[in-house]
C-alpha positions as CSV (number, residue, x, y, z in Angstrom):
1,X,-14.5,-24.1,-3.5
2,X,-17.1,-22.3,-2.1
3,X,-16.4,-18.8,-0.6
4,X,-18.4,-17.5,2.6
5,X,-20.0,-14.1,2.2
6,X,-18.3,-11.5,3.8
7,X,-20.4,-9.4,7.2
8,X,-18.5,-6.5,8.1
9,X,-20.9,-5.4,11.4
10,X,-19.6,-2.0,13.1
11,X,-20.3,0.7,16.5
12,X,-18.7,4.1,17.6
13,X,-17.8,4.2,21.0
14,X,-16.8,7.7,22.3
15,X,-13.7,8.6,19.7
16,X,-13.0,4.8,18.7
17,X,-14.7,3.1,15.7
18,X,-15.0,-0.8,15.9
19,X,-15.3,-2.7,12.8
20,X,-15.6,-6.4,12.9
21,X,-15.0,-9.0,9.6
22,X,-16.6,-11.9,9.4
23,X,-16.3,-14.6,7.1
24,X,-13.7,-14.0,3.8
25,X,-12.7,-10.1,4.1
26,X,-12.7,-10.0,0.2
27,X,-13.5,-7.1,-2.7
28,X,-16.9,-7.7,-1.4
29,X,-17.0,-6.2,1.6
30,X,-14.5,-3.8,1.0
31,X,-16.0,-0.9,-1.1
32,X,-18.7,-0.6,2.0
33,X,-16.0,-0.6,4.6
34,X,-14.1,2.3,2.3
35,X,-17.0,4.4,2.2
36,X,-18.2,3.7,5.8
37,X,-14.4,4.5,6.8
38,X,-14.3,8.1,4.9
39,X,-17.5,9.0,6.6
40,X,-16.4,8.4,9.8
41,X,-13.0,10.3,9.1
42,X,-15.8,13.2,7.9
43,X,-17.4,13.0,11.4
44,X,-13.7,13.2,13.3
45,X,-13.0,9.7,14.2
46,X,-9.5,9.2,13.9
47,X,-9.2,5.8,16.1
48,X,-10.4,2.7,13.9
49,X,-9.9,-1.5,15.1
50,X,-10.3,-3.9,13.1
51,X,-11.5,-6.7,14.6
52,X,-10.4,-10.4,12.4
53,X,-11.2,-12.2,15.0
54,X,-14.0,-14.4,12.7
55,X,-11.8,-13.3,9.4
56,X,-11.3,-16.6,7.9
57,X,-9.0,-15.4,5.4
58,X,-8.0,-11.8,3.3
59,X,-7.6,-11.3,-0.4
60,X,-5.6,-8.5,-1.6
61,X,-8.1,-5.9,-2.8
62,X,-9.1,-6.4,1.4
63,X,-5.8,-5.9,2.5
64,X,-5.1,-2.5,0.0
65,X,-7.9,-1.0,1.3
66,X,-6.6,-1.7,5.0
67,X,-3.7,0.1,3.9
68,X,-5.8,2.7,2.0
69,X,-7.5,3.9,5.6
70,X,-4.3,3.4,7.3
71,X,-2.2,5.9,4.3
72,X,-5.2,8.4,4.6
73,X,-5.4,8.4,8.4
74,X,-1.2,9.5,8.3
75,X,-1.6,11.8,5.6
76,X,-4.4,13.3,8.3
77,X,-1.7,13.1,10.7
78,X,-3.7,11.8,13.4
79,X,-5.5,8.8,13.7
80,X,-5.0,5.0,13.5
81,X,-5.9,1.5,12.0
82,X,-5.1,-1.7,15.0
83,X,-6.2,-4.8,13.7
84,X,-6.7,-7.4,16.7
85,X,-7.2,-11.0,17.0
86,X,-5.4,-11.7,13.9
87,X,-5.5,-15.5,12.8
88,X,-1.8,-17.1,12.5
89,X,-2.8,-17.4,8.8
90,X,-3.8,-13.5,8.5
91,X,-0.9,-12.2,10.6
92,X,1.3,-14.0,7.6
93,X,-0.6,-12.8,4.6
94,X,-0.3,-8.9,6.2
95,X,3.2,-9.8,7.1
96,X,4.1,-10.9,4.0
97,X,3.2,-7.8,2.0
98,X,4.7,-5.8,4.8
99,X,1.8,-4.2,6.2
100,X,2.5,-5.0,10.1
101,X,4.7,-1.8,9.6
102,X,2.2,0.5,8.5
103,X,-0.9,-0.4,11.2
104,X,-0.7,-2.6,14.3
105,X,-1.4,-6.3,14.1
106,X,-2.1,-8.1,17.2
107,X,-2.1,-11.8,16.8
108,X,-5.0,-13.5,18.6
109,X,-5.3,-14.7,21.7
110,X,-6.5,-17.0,24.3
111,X,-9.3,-14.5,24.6
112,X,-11.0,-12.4,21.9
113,X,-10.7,-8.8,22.4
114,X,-13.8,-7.0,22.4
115,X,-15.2,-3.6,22.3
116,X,-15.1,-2.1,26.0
117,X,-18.8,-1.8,26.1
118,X,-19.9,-5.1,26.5
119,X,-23.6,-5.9,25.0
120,X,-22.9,-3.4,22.5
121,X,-25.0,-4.2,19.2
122,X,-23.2,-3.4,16.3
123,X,-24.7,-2.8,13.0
124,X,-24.4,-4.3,9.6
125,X,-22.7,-2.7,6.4
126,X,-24.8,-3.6,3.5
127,X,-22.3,-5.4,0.9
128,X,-21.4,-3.7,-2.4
129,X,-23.4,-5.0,-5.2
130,X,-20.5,-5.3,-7.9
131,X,-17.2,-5.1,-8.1
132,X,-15.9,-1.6,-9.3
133,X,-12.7,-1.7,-11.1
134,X,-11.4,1.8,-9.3
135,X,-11.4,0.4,-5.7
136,X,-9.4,-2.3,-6.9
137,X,-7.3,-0.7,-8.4
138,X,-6.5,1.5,-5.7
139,X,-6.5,-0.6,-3.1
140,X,-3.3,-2.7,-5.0
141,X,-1.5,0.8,-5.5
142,X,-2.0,1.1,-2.2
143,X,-0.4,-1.9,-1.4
144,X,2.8,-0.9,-3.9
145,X,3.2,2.1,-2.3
146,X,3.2,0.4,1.2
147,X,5.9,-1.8,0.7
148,X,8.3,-1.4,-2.7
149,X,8.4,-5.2,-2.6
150,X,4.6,-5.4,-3.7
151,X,4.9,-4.2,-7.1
152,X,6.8,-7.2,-8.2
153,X,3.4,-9.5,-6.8
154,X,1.0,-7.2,-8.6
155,X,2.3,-6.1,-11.6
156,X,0.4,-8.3,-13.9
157,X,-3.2,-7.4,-11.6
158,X,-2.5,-3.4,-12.2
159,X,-1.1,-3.9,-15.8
160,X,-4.7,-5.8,-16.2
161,X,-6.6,-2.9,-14.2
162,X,-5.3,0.1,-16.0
163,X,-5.6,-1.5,-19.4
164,X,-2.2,-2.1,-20.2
């Protein structure tokens, strides 16, 4: 099976950052959205959606570092991570590792939300070349520390990671 590449296009509007994923939100669009993320944070954005509405599908290294920028905007104590027009299919995989009680998930819709300026071009992250080893890892101890549950479902993939 072939995967599609993964676009992650984004704009700041007043105090809200917009970040659109299209394609497979995978590993390989994830360490861009990280660092992008943690520059904004530097800059005093605390507001982030994440738009899913073209997300075909999200592995788990995608979803940890979801929860990364969610656990980093709480330990902040201010801020937050919505993700909107979330696919049936999506809403189940963040469901499912219990992450719809650590950021919003709002299923889609009969319309796509959008940003509330209209028009408004938004730019493209440049994709990681490579995989690093470190942002998987944390984004799956992410995930553990989430939800309890998950370190029965990665336990073989950190055990890997860390060399065990």
């Amino acid at each position: 099976m072939v995967t599609s590449p993964v676009t992650v296009k984004v704009a700041c509007f007043d105090r809200e950052v917009w970040i659109r994923v299209e394609g497979r939100g995978n590993f390989q669009g994830s360490g861009s959205l990280k660092k992008f993320v943690h520059a904004m944070i530097q800059r005093g954005y605390r507001e982030f959606i994440i738009d899913l509405g073209a997300c075909e599908h999200m592995d788990s290294t995608f979803m940890g570092t979801l929860t990364g920028i969610s656990q980093n905007l709480r330990e902040l104590g201010q801020g937050s991570l919505r993700t909107l027009n979330v696919s049936p299919r999506n809403v189940e995989l963040l469901e499912n590792l219990g992450l719809n009680f650590l950021f919003s998930v709002e299923p889609l819709g009969a319309e796509l939300k959008t940003p509330a300026e209209q028009g408004a071009e938004l730019m493209v992250l440049p994709a990681e070349i490579g995989c690093e080893k470190e942002l998987v890892l944390a984004a799956h101890e992410a995930l553990v520390a989430a939800n309890p549950l998950n370190a029965a479902r990665f336990k073989d993939v950190l055990d890997y990671l860390r060399g065990s």
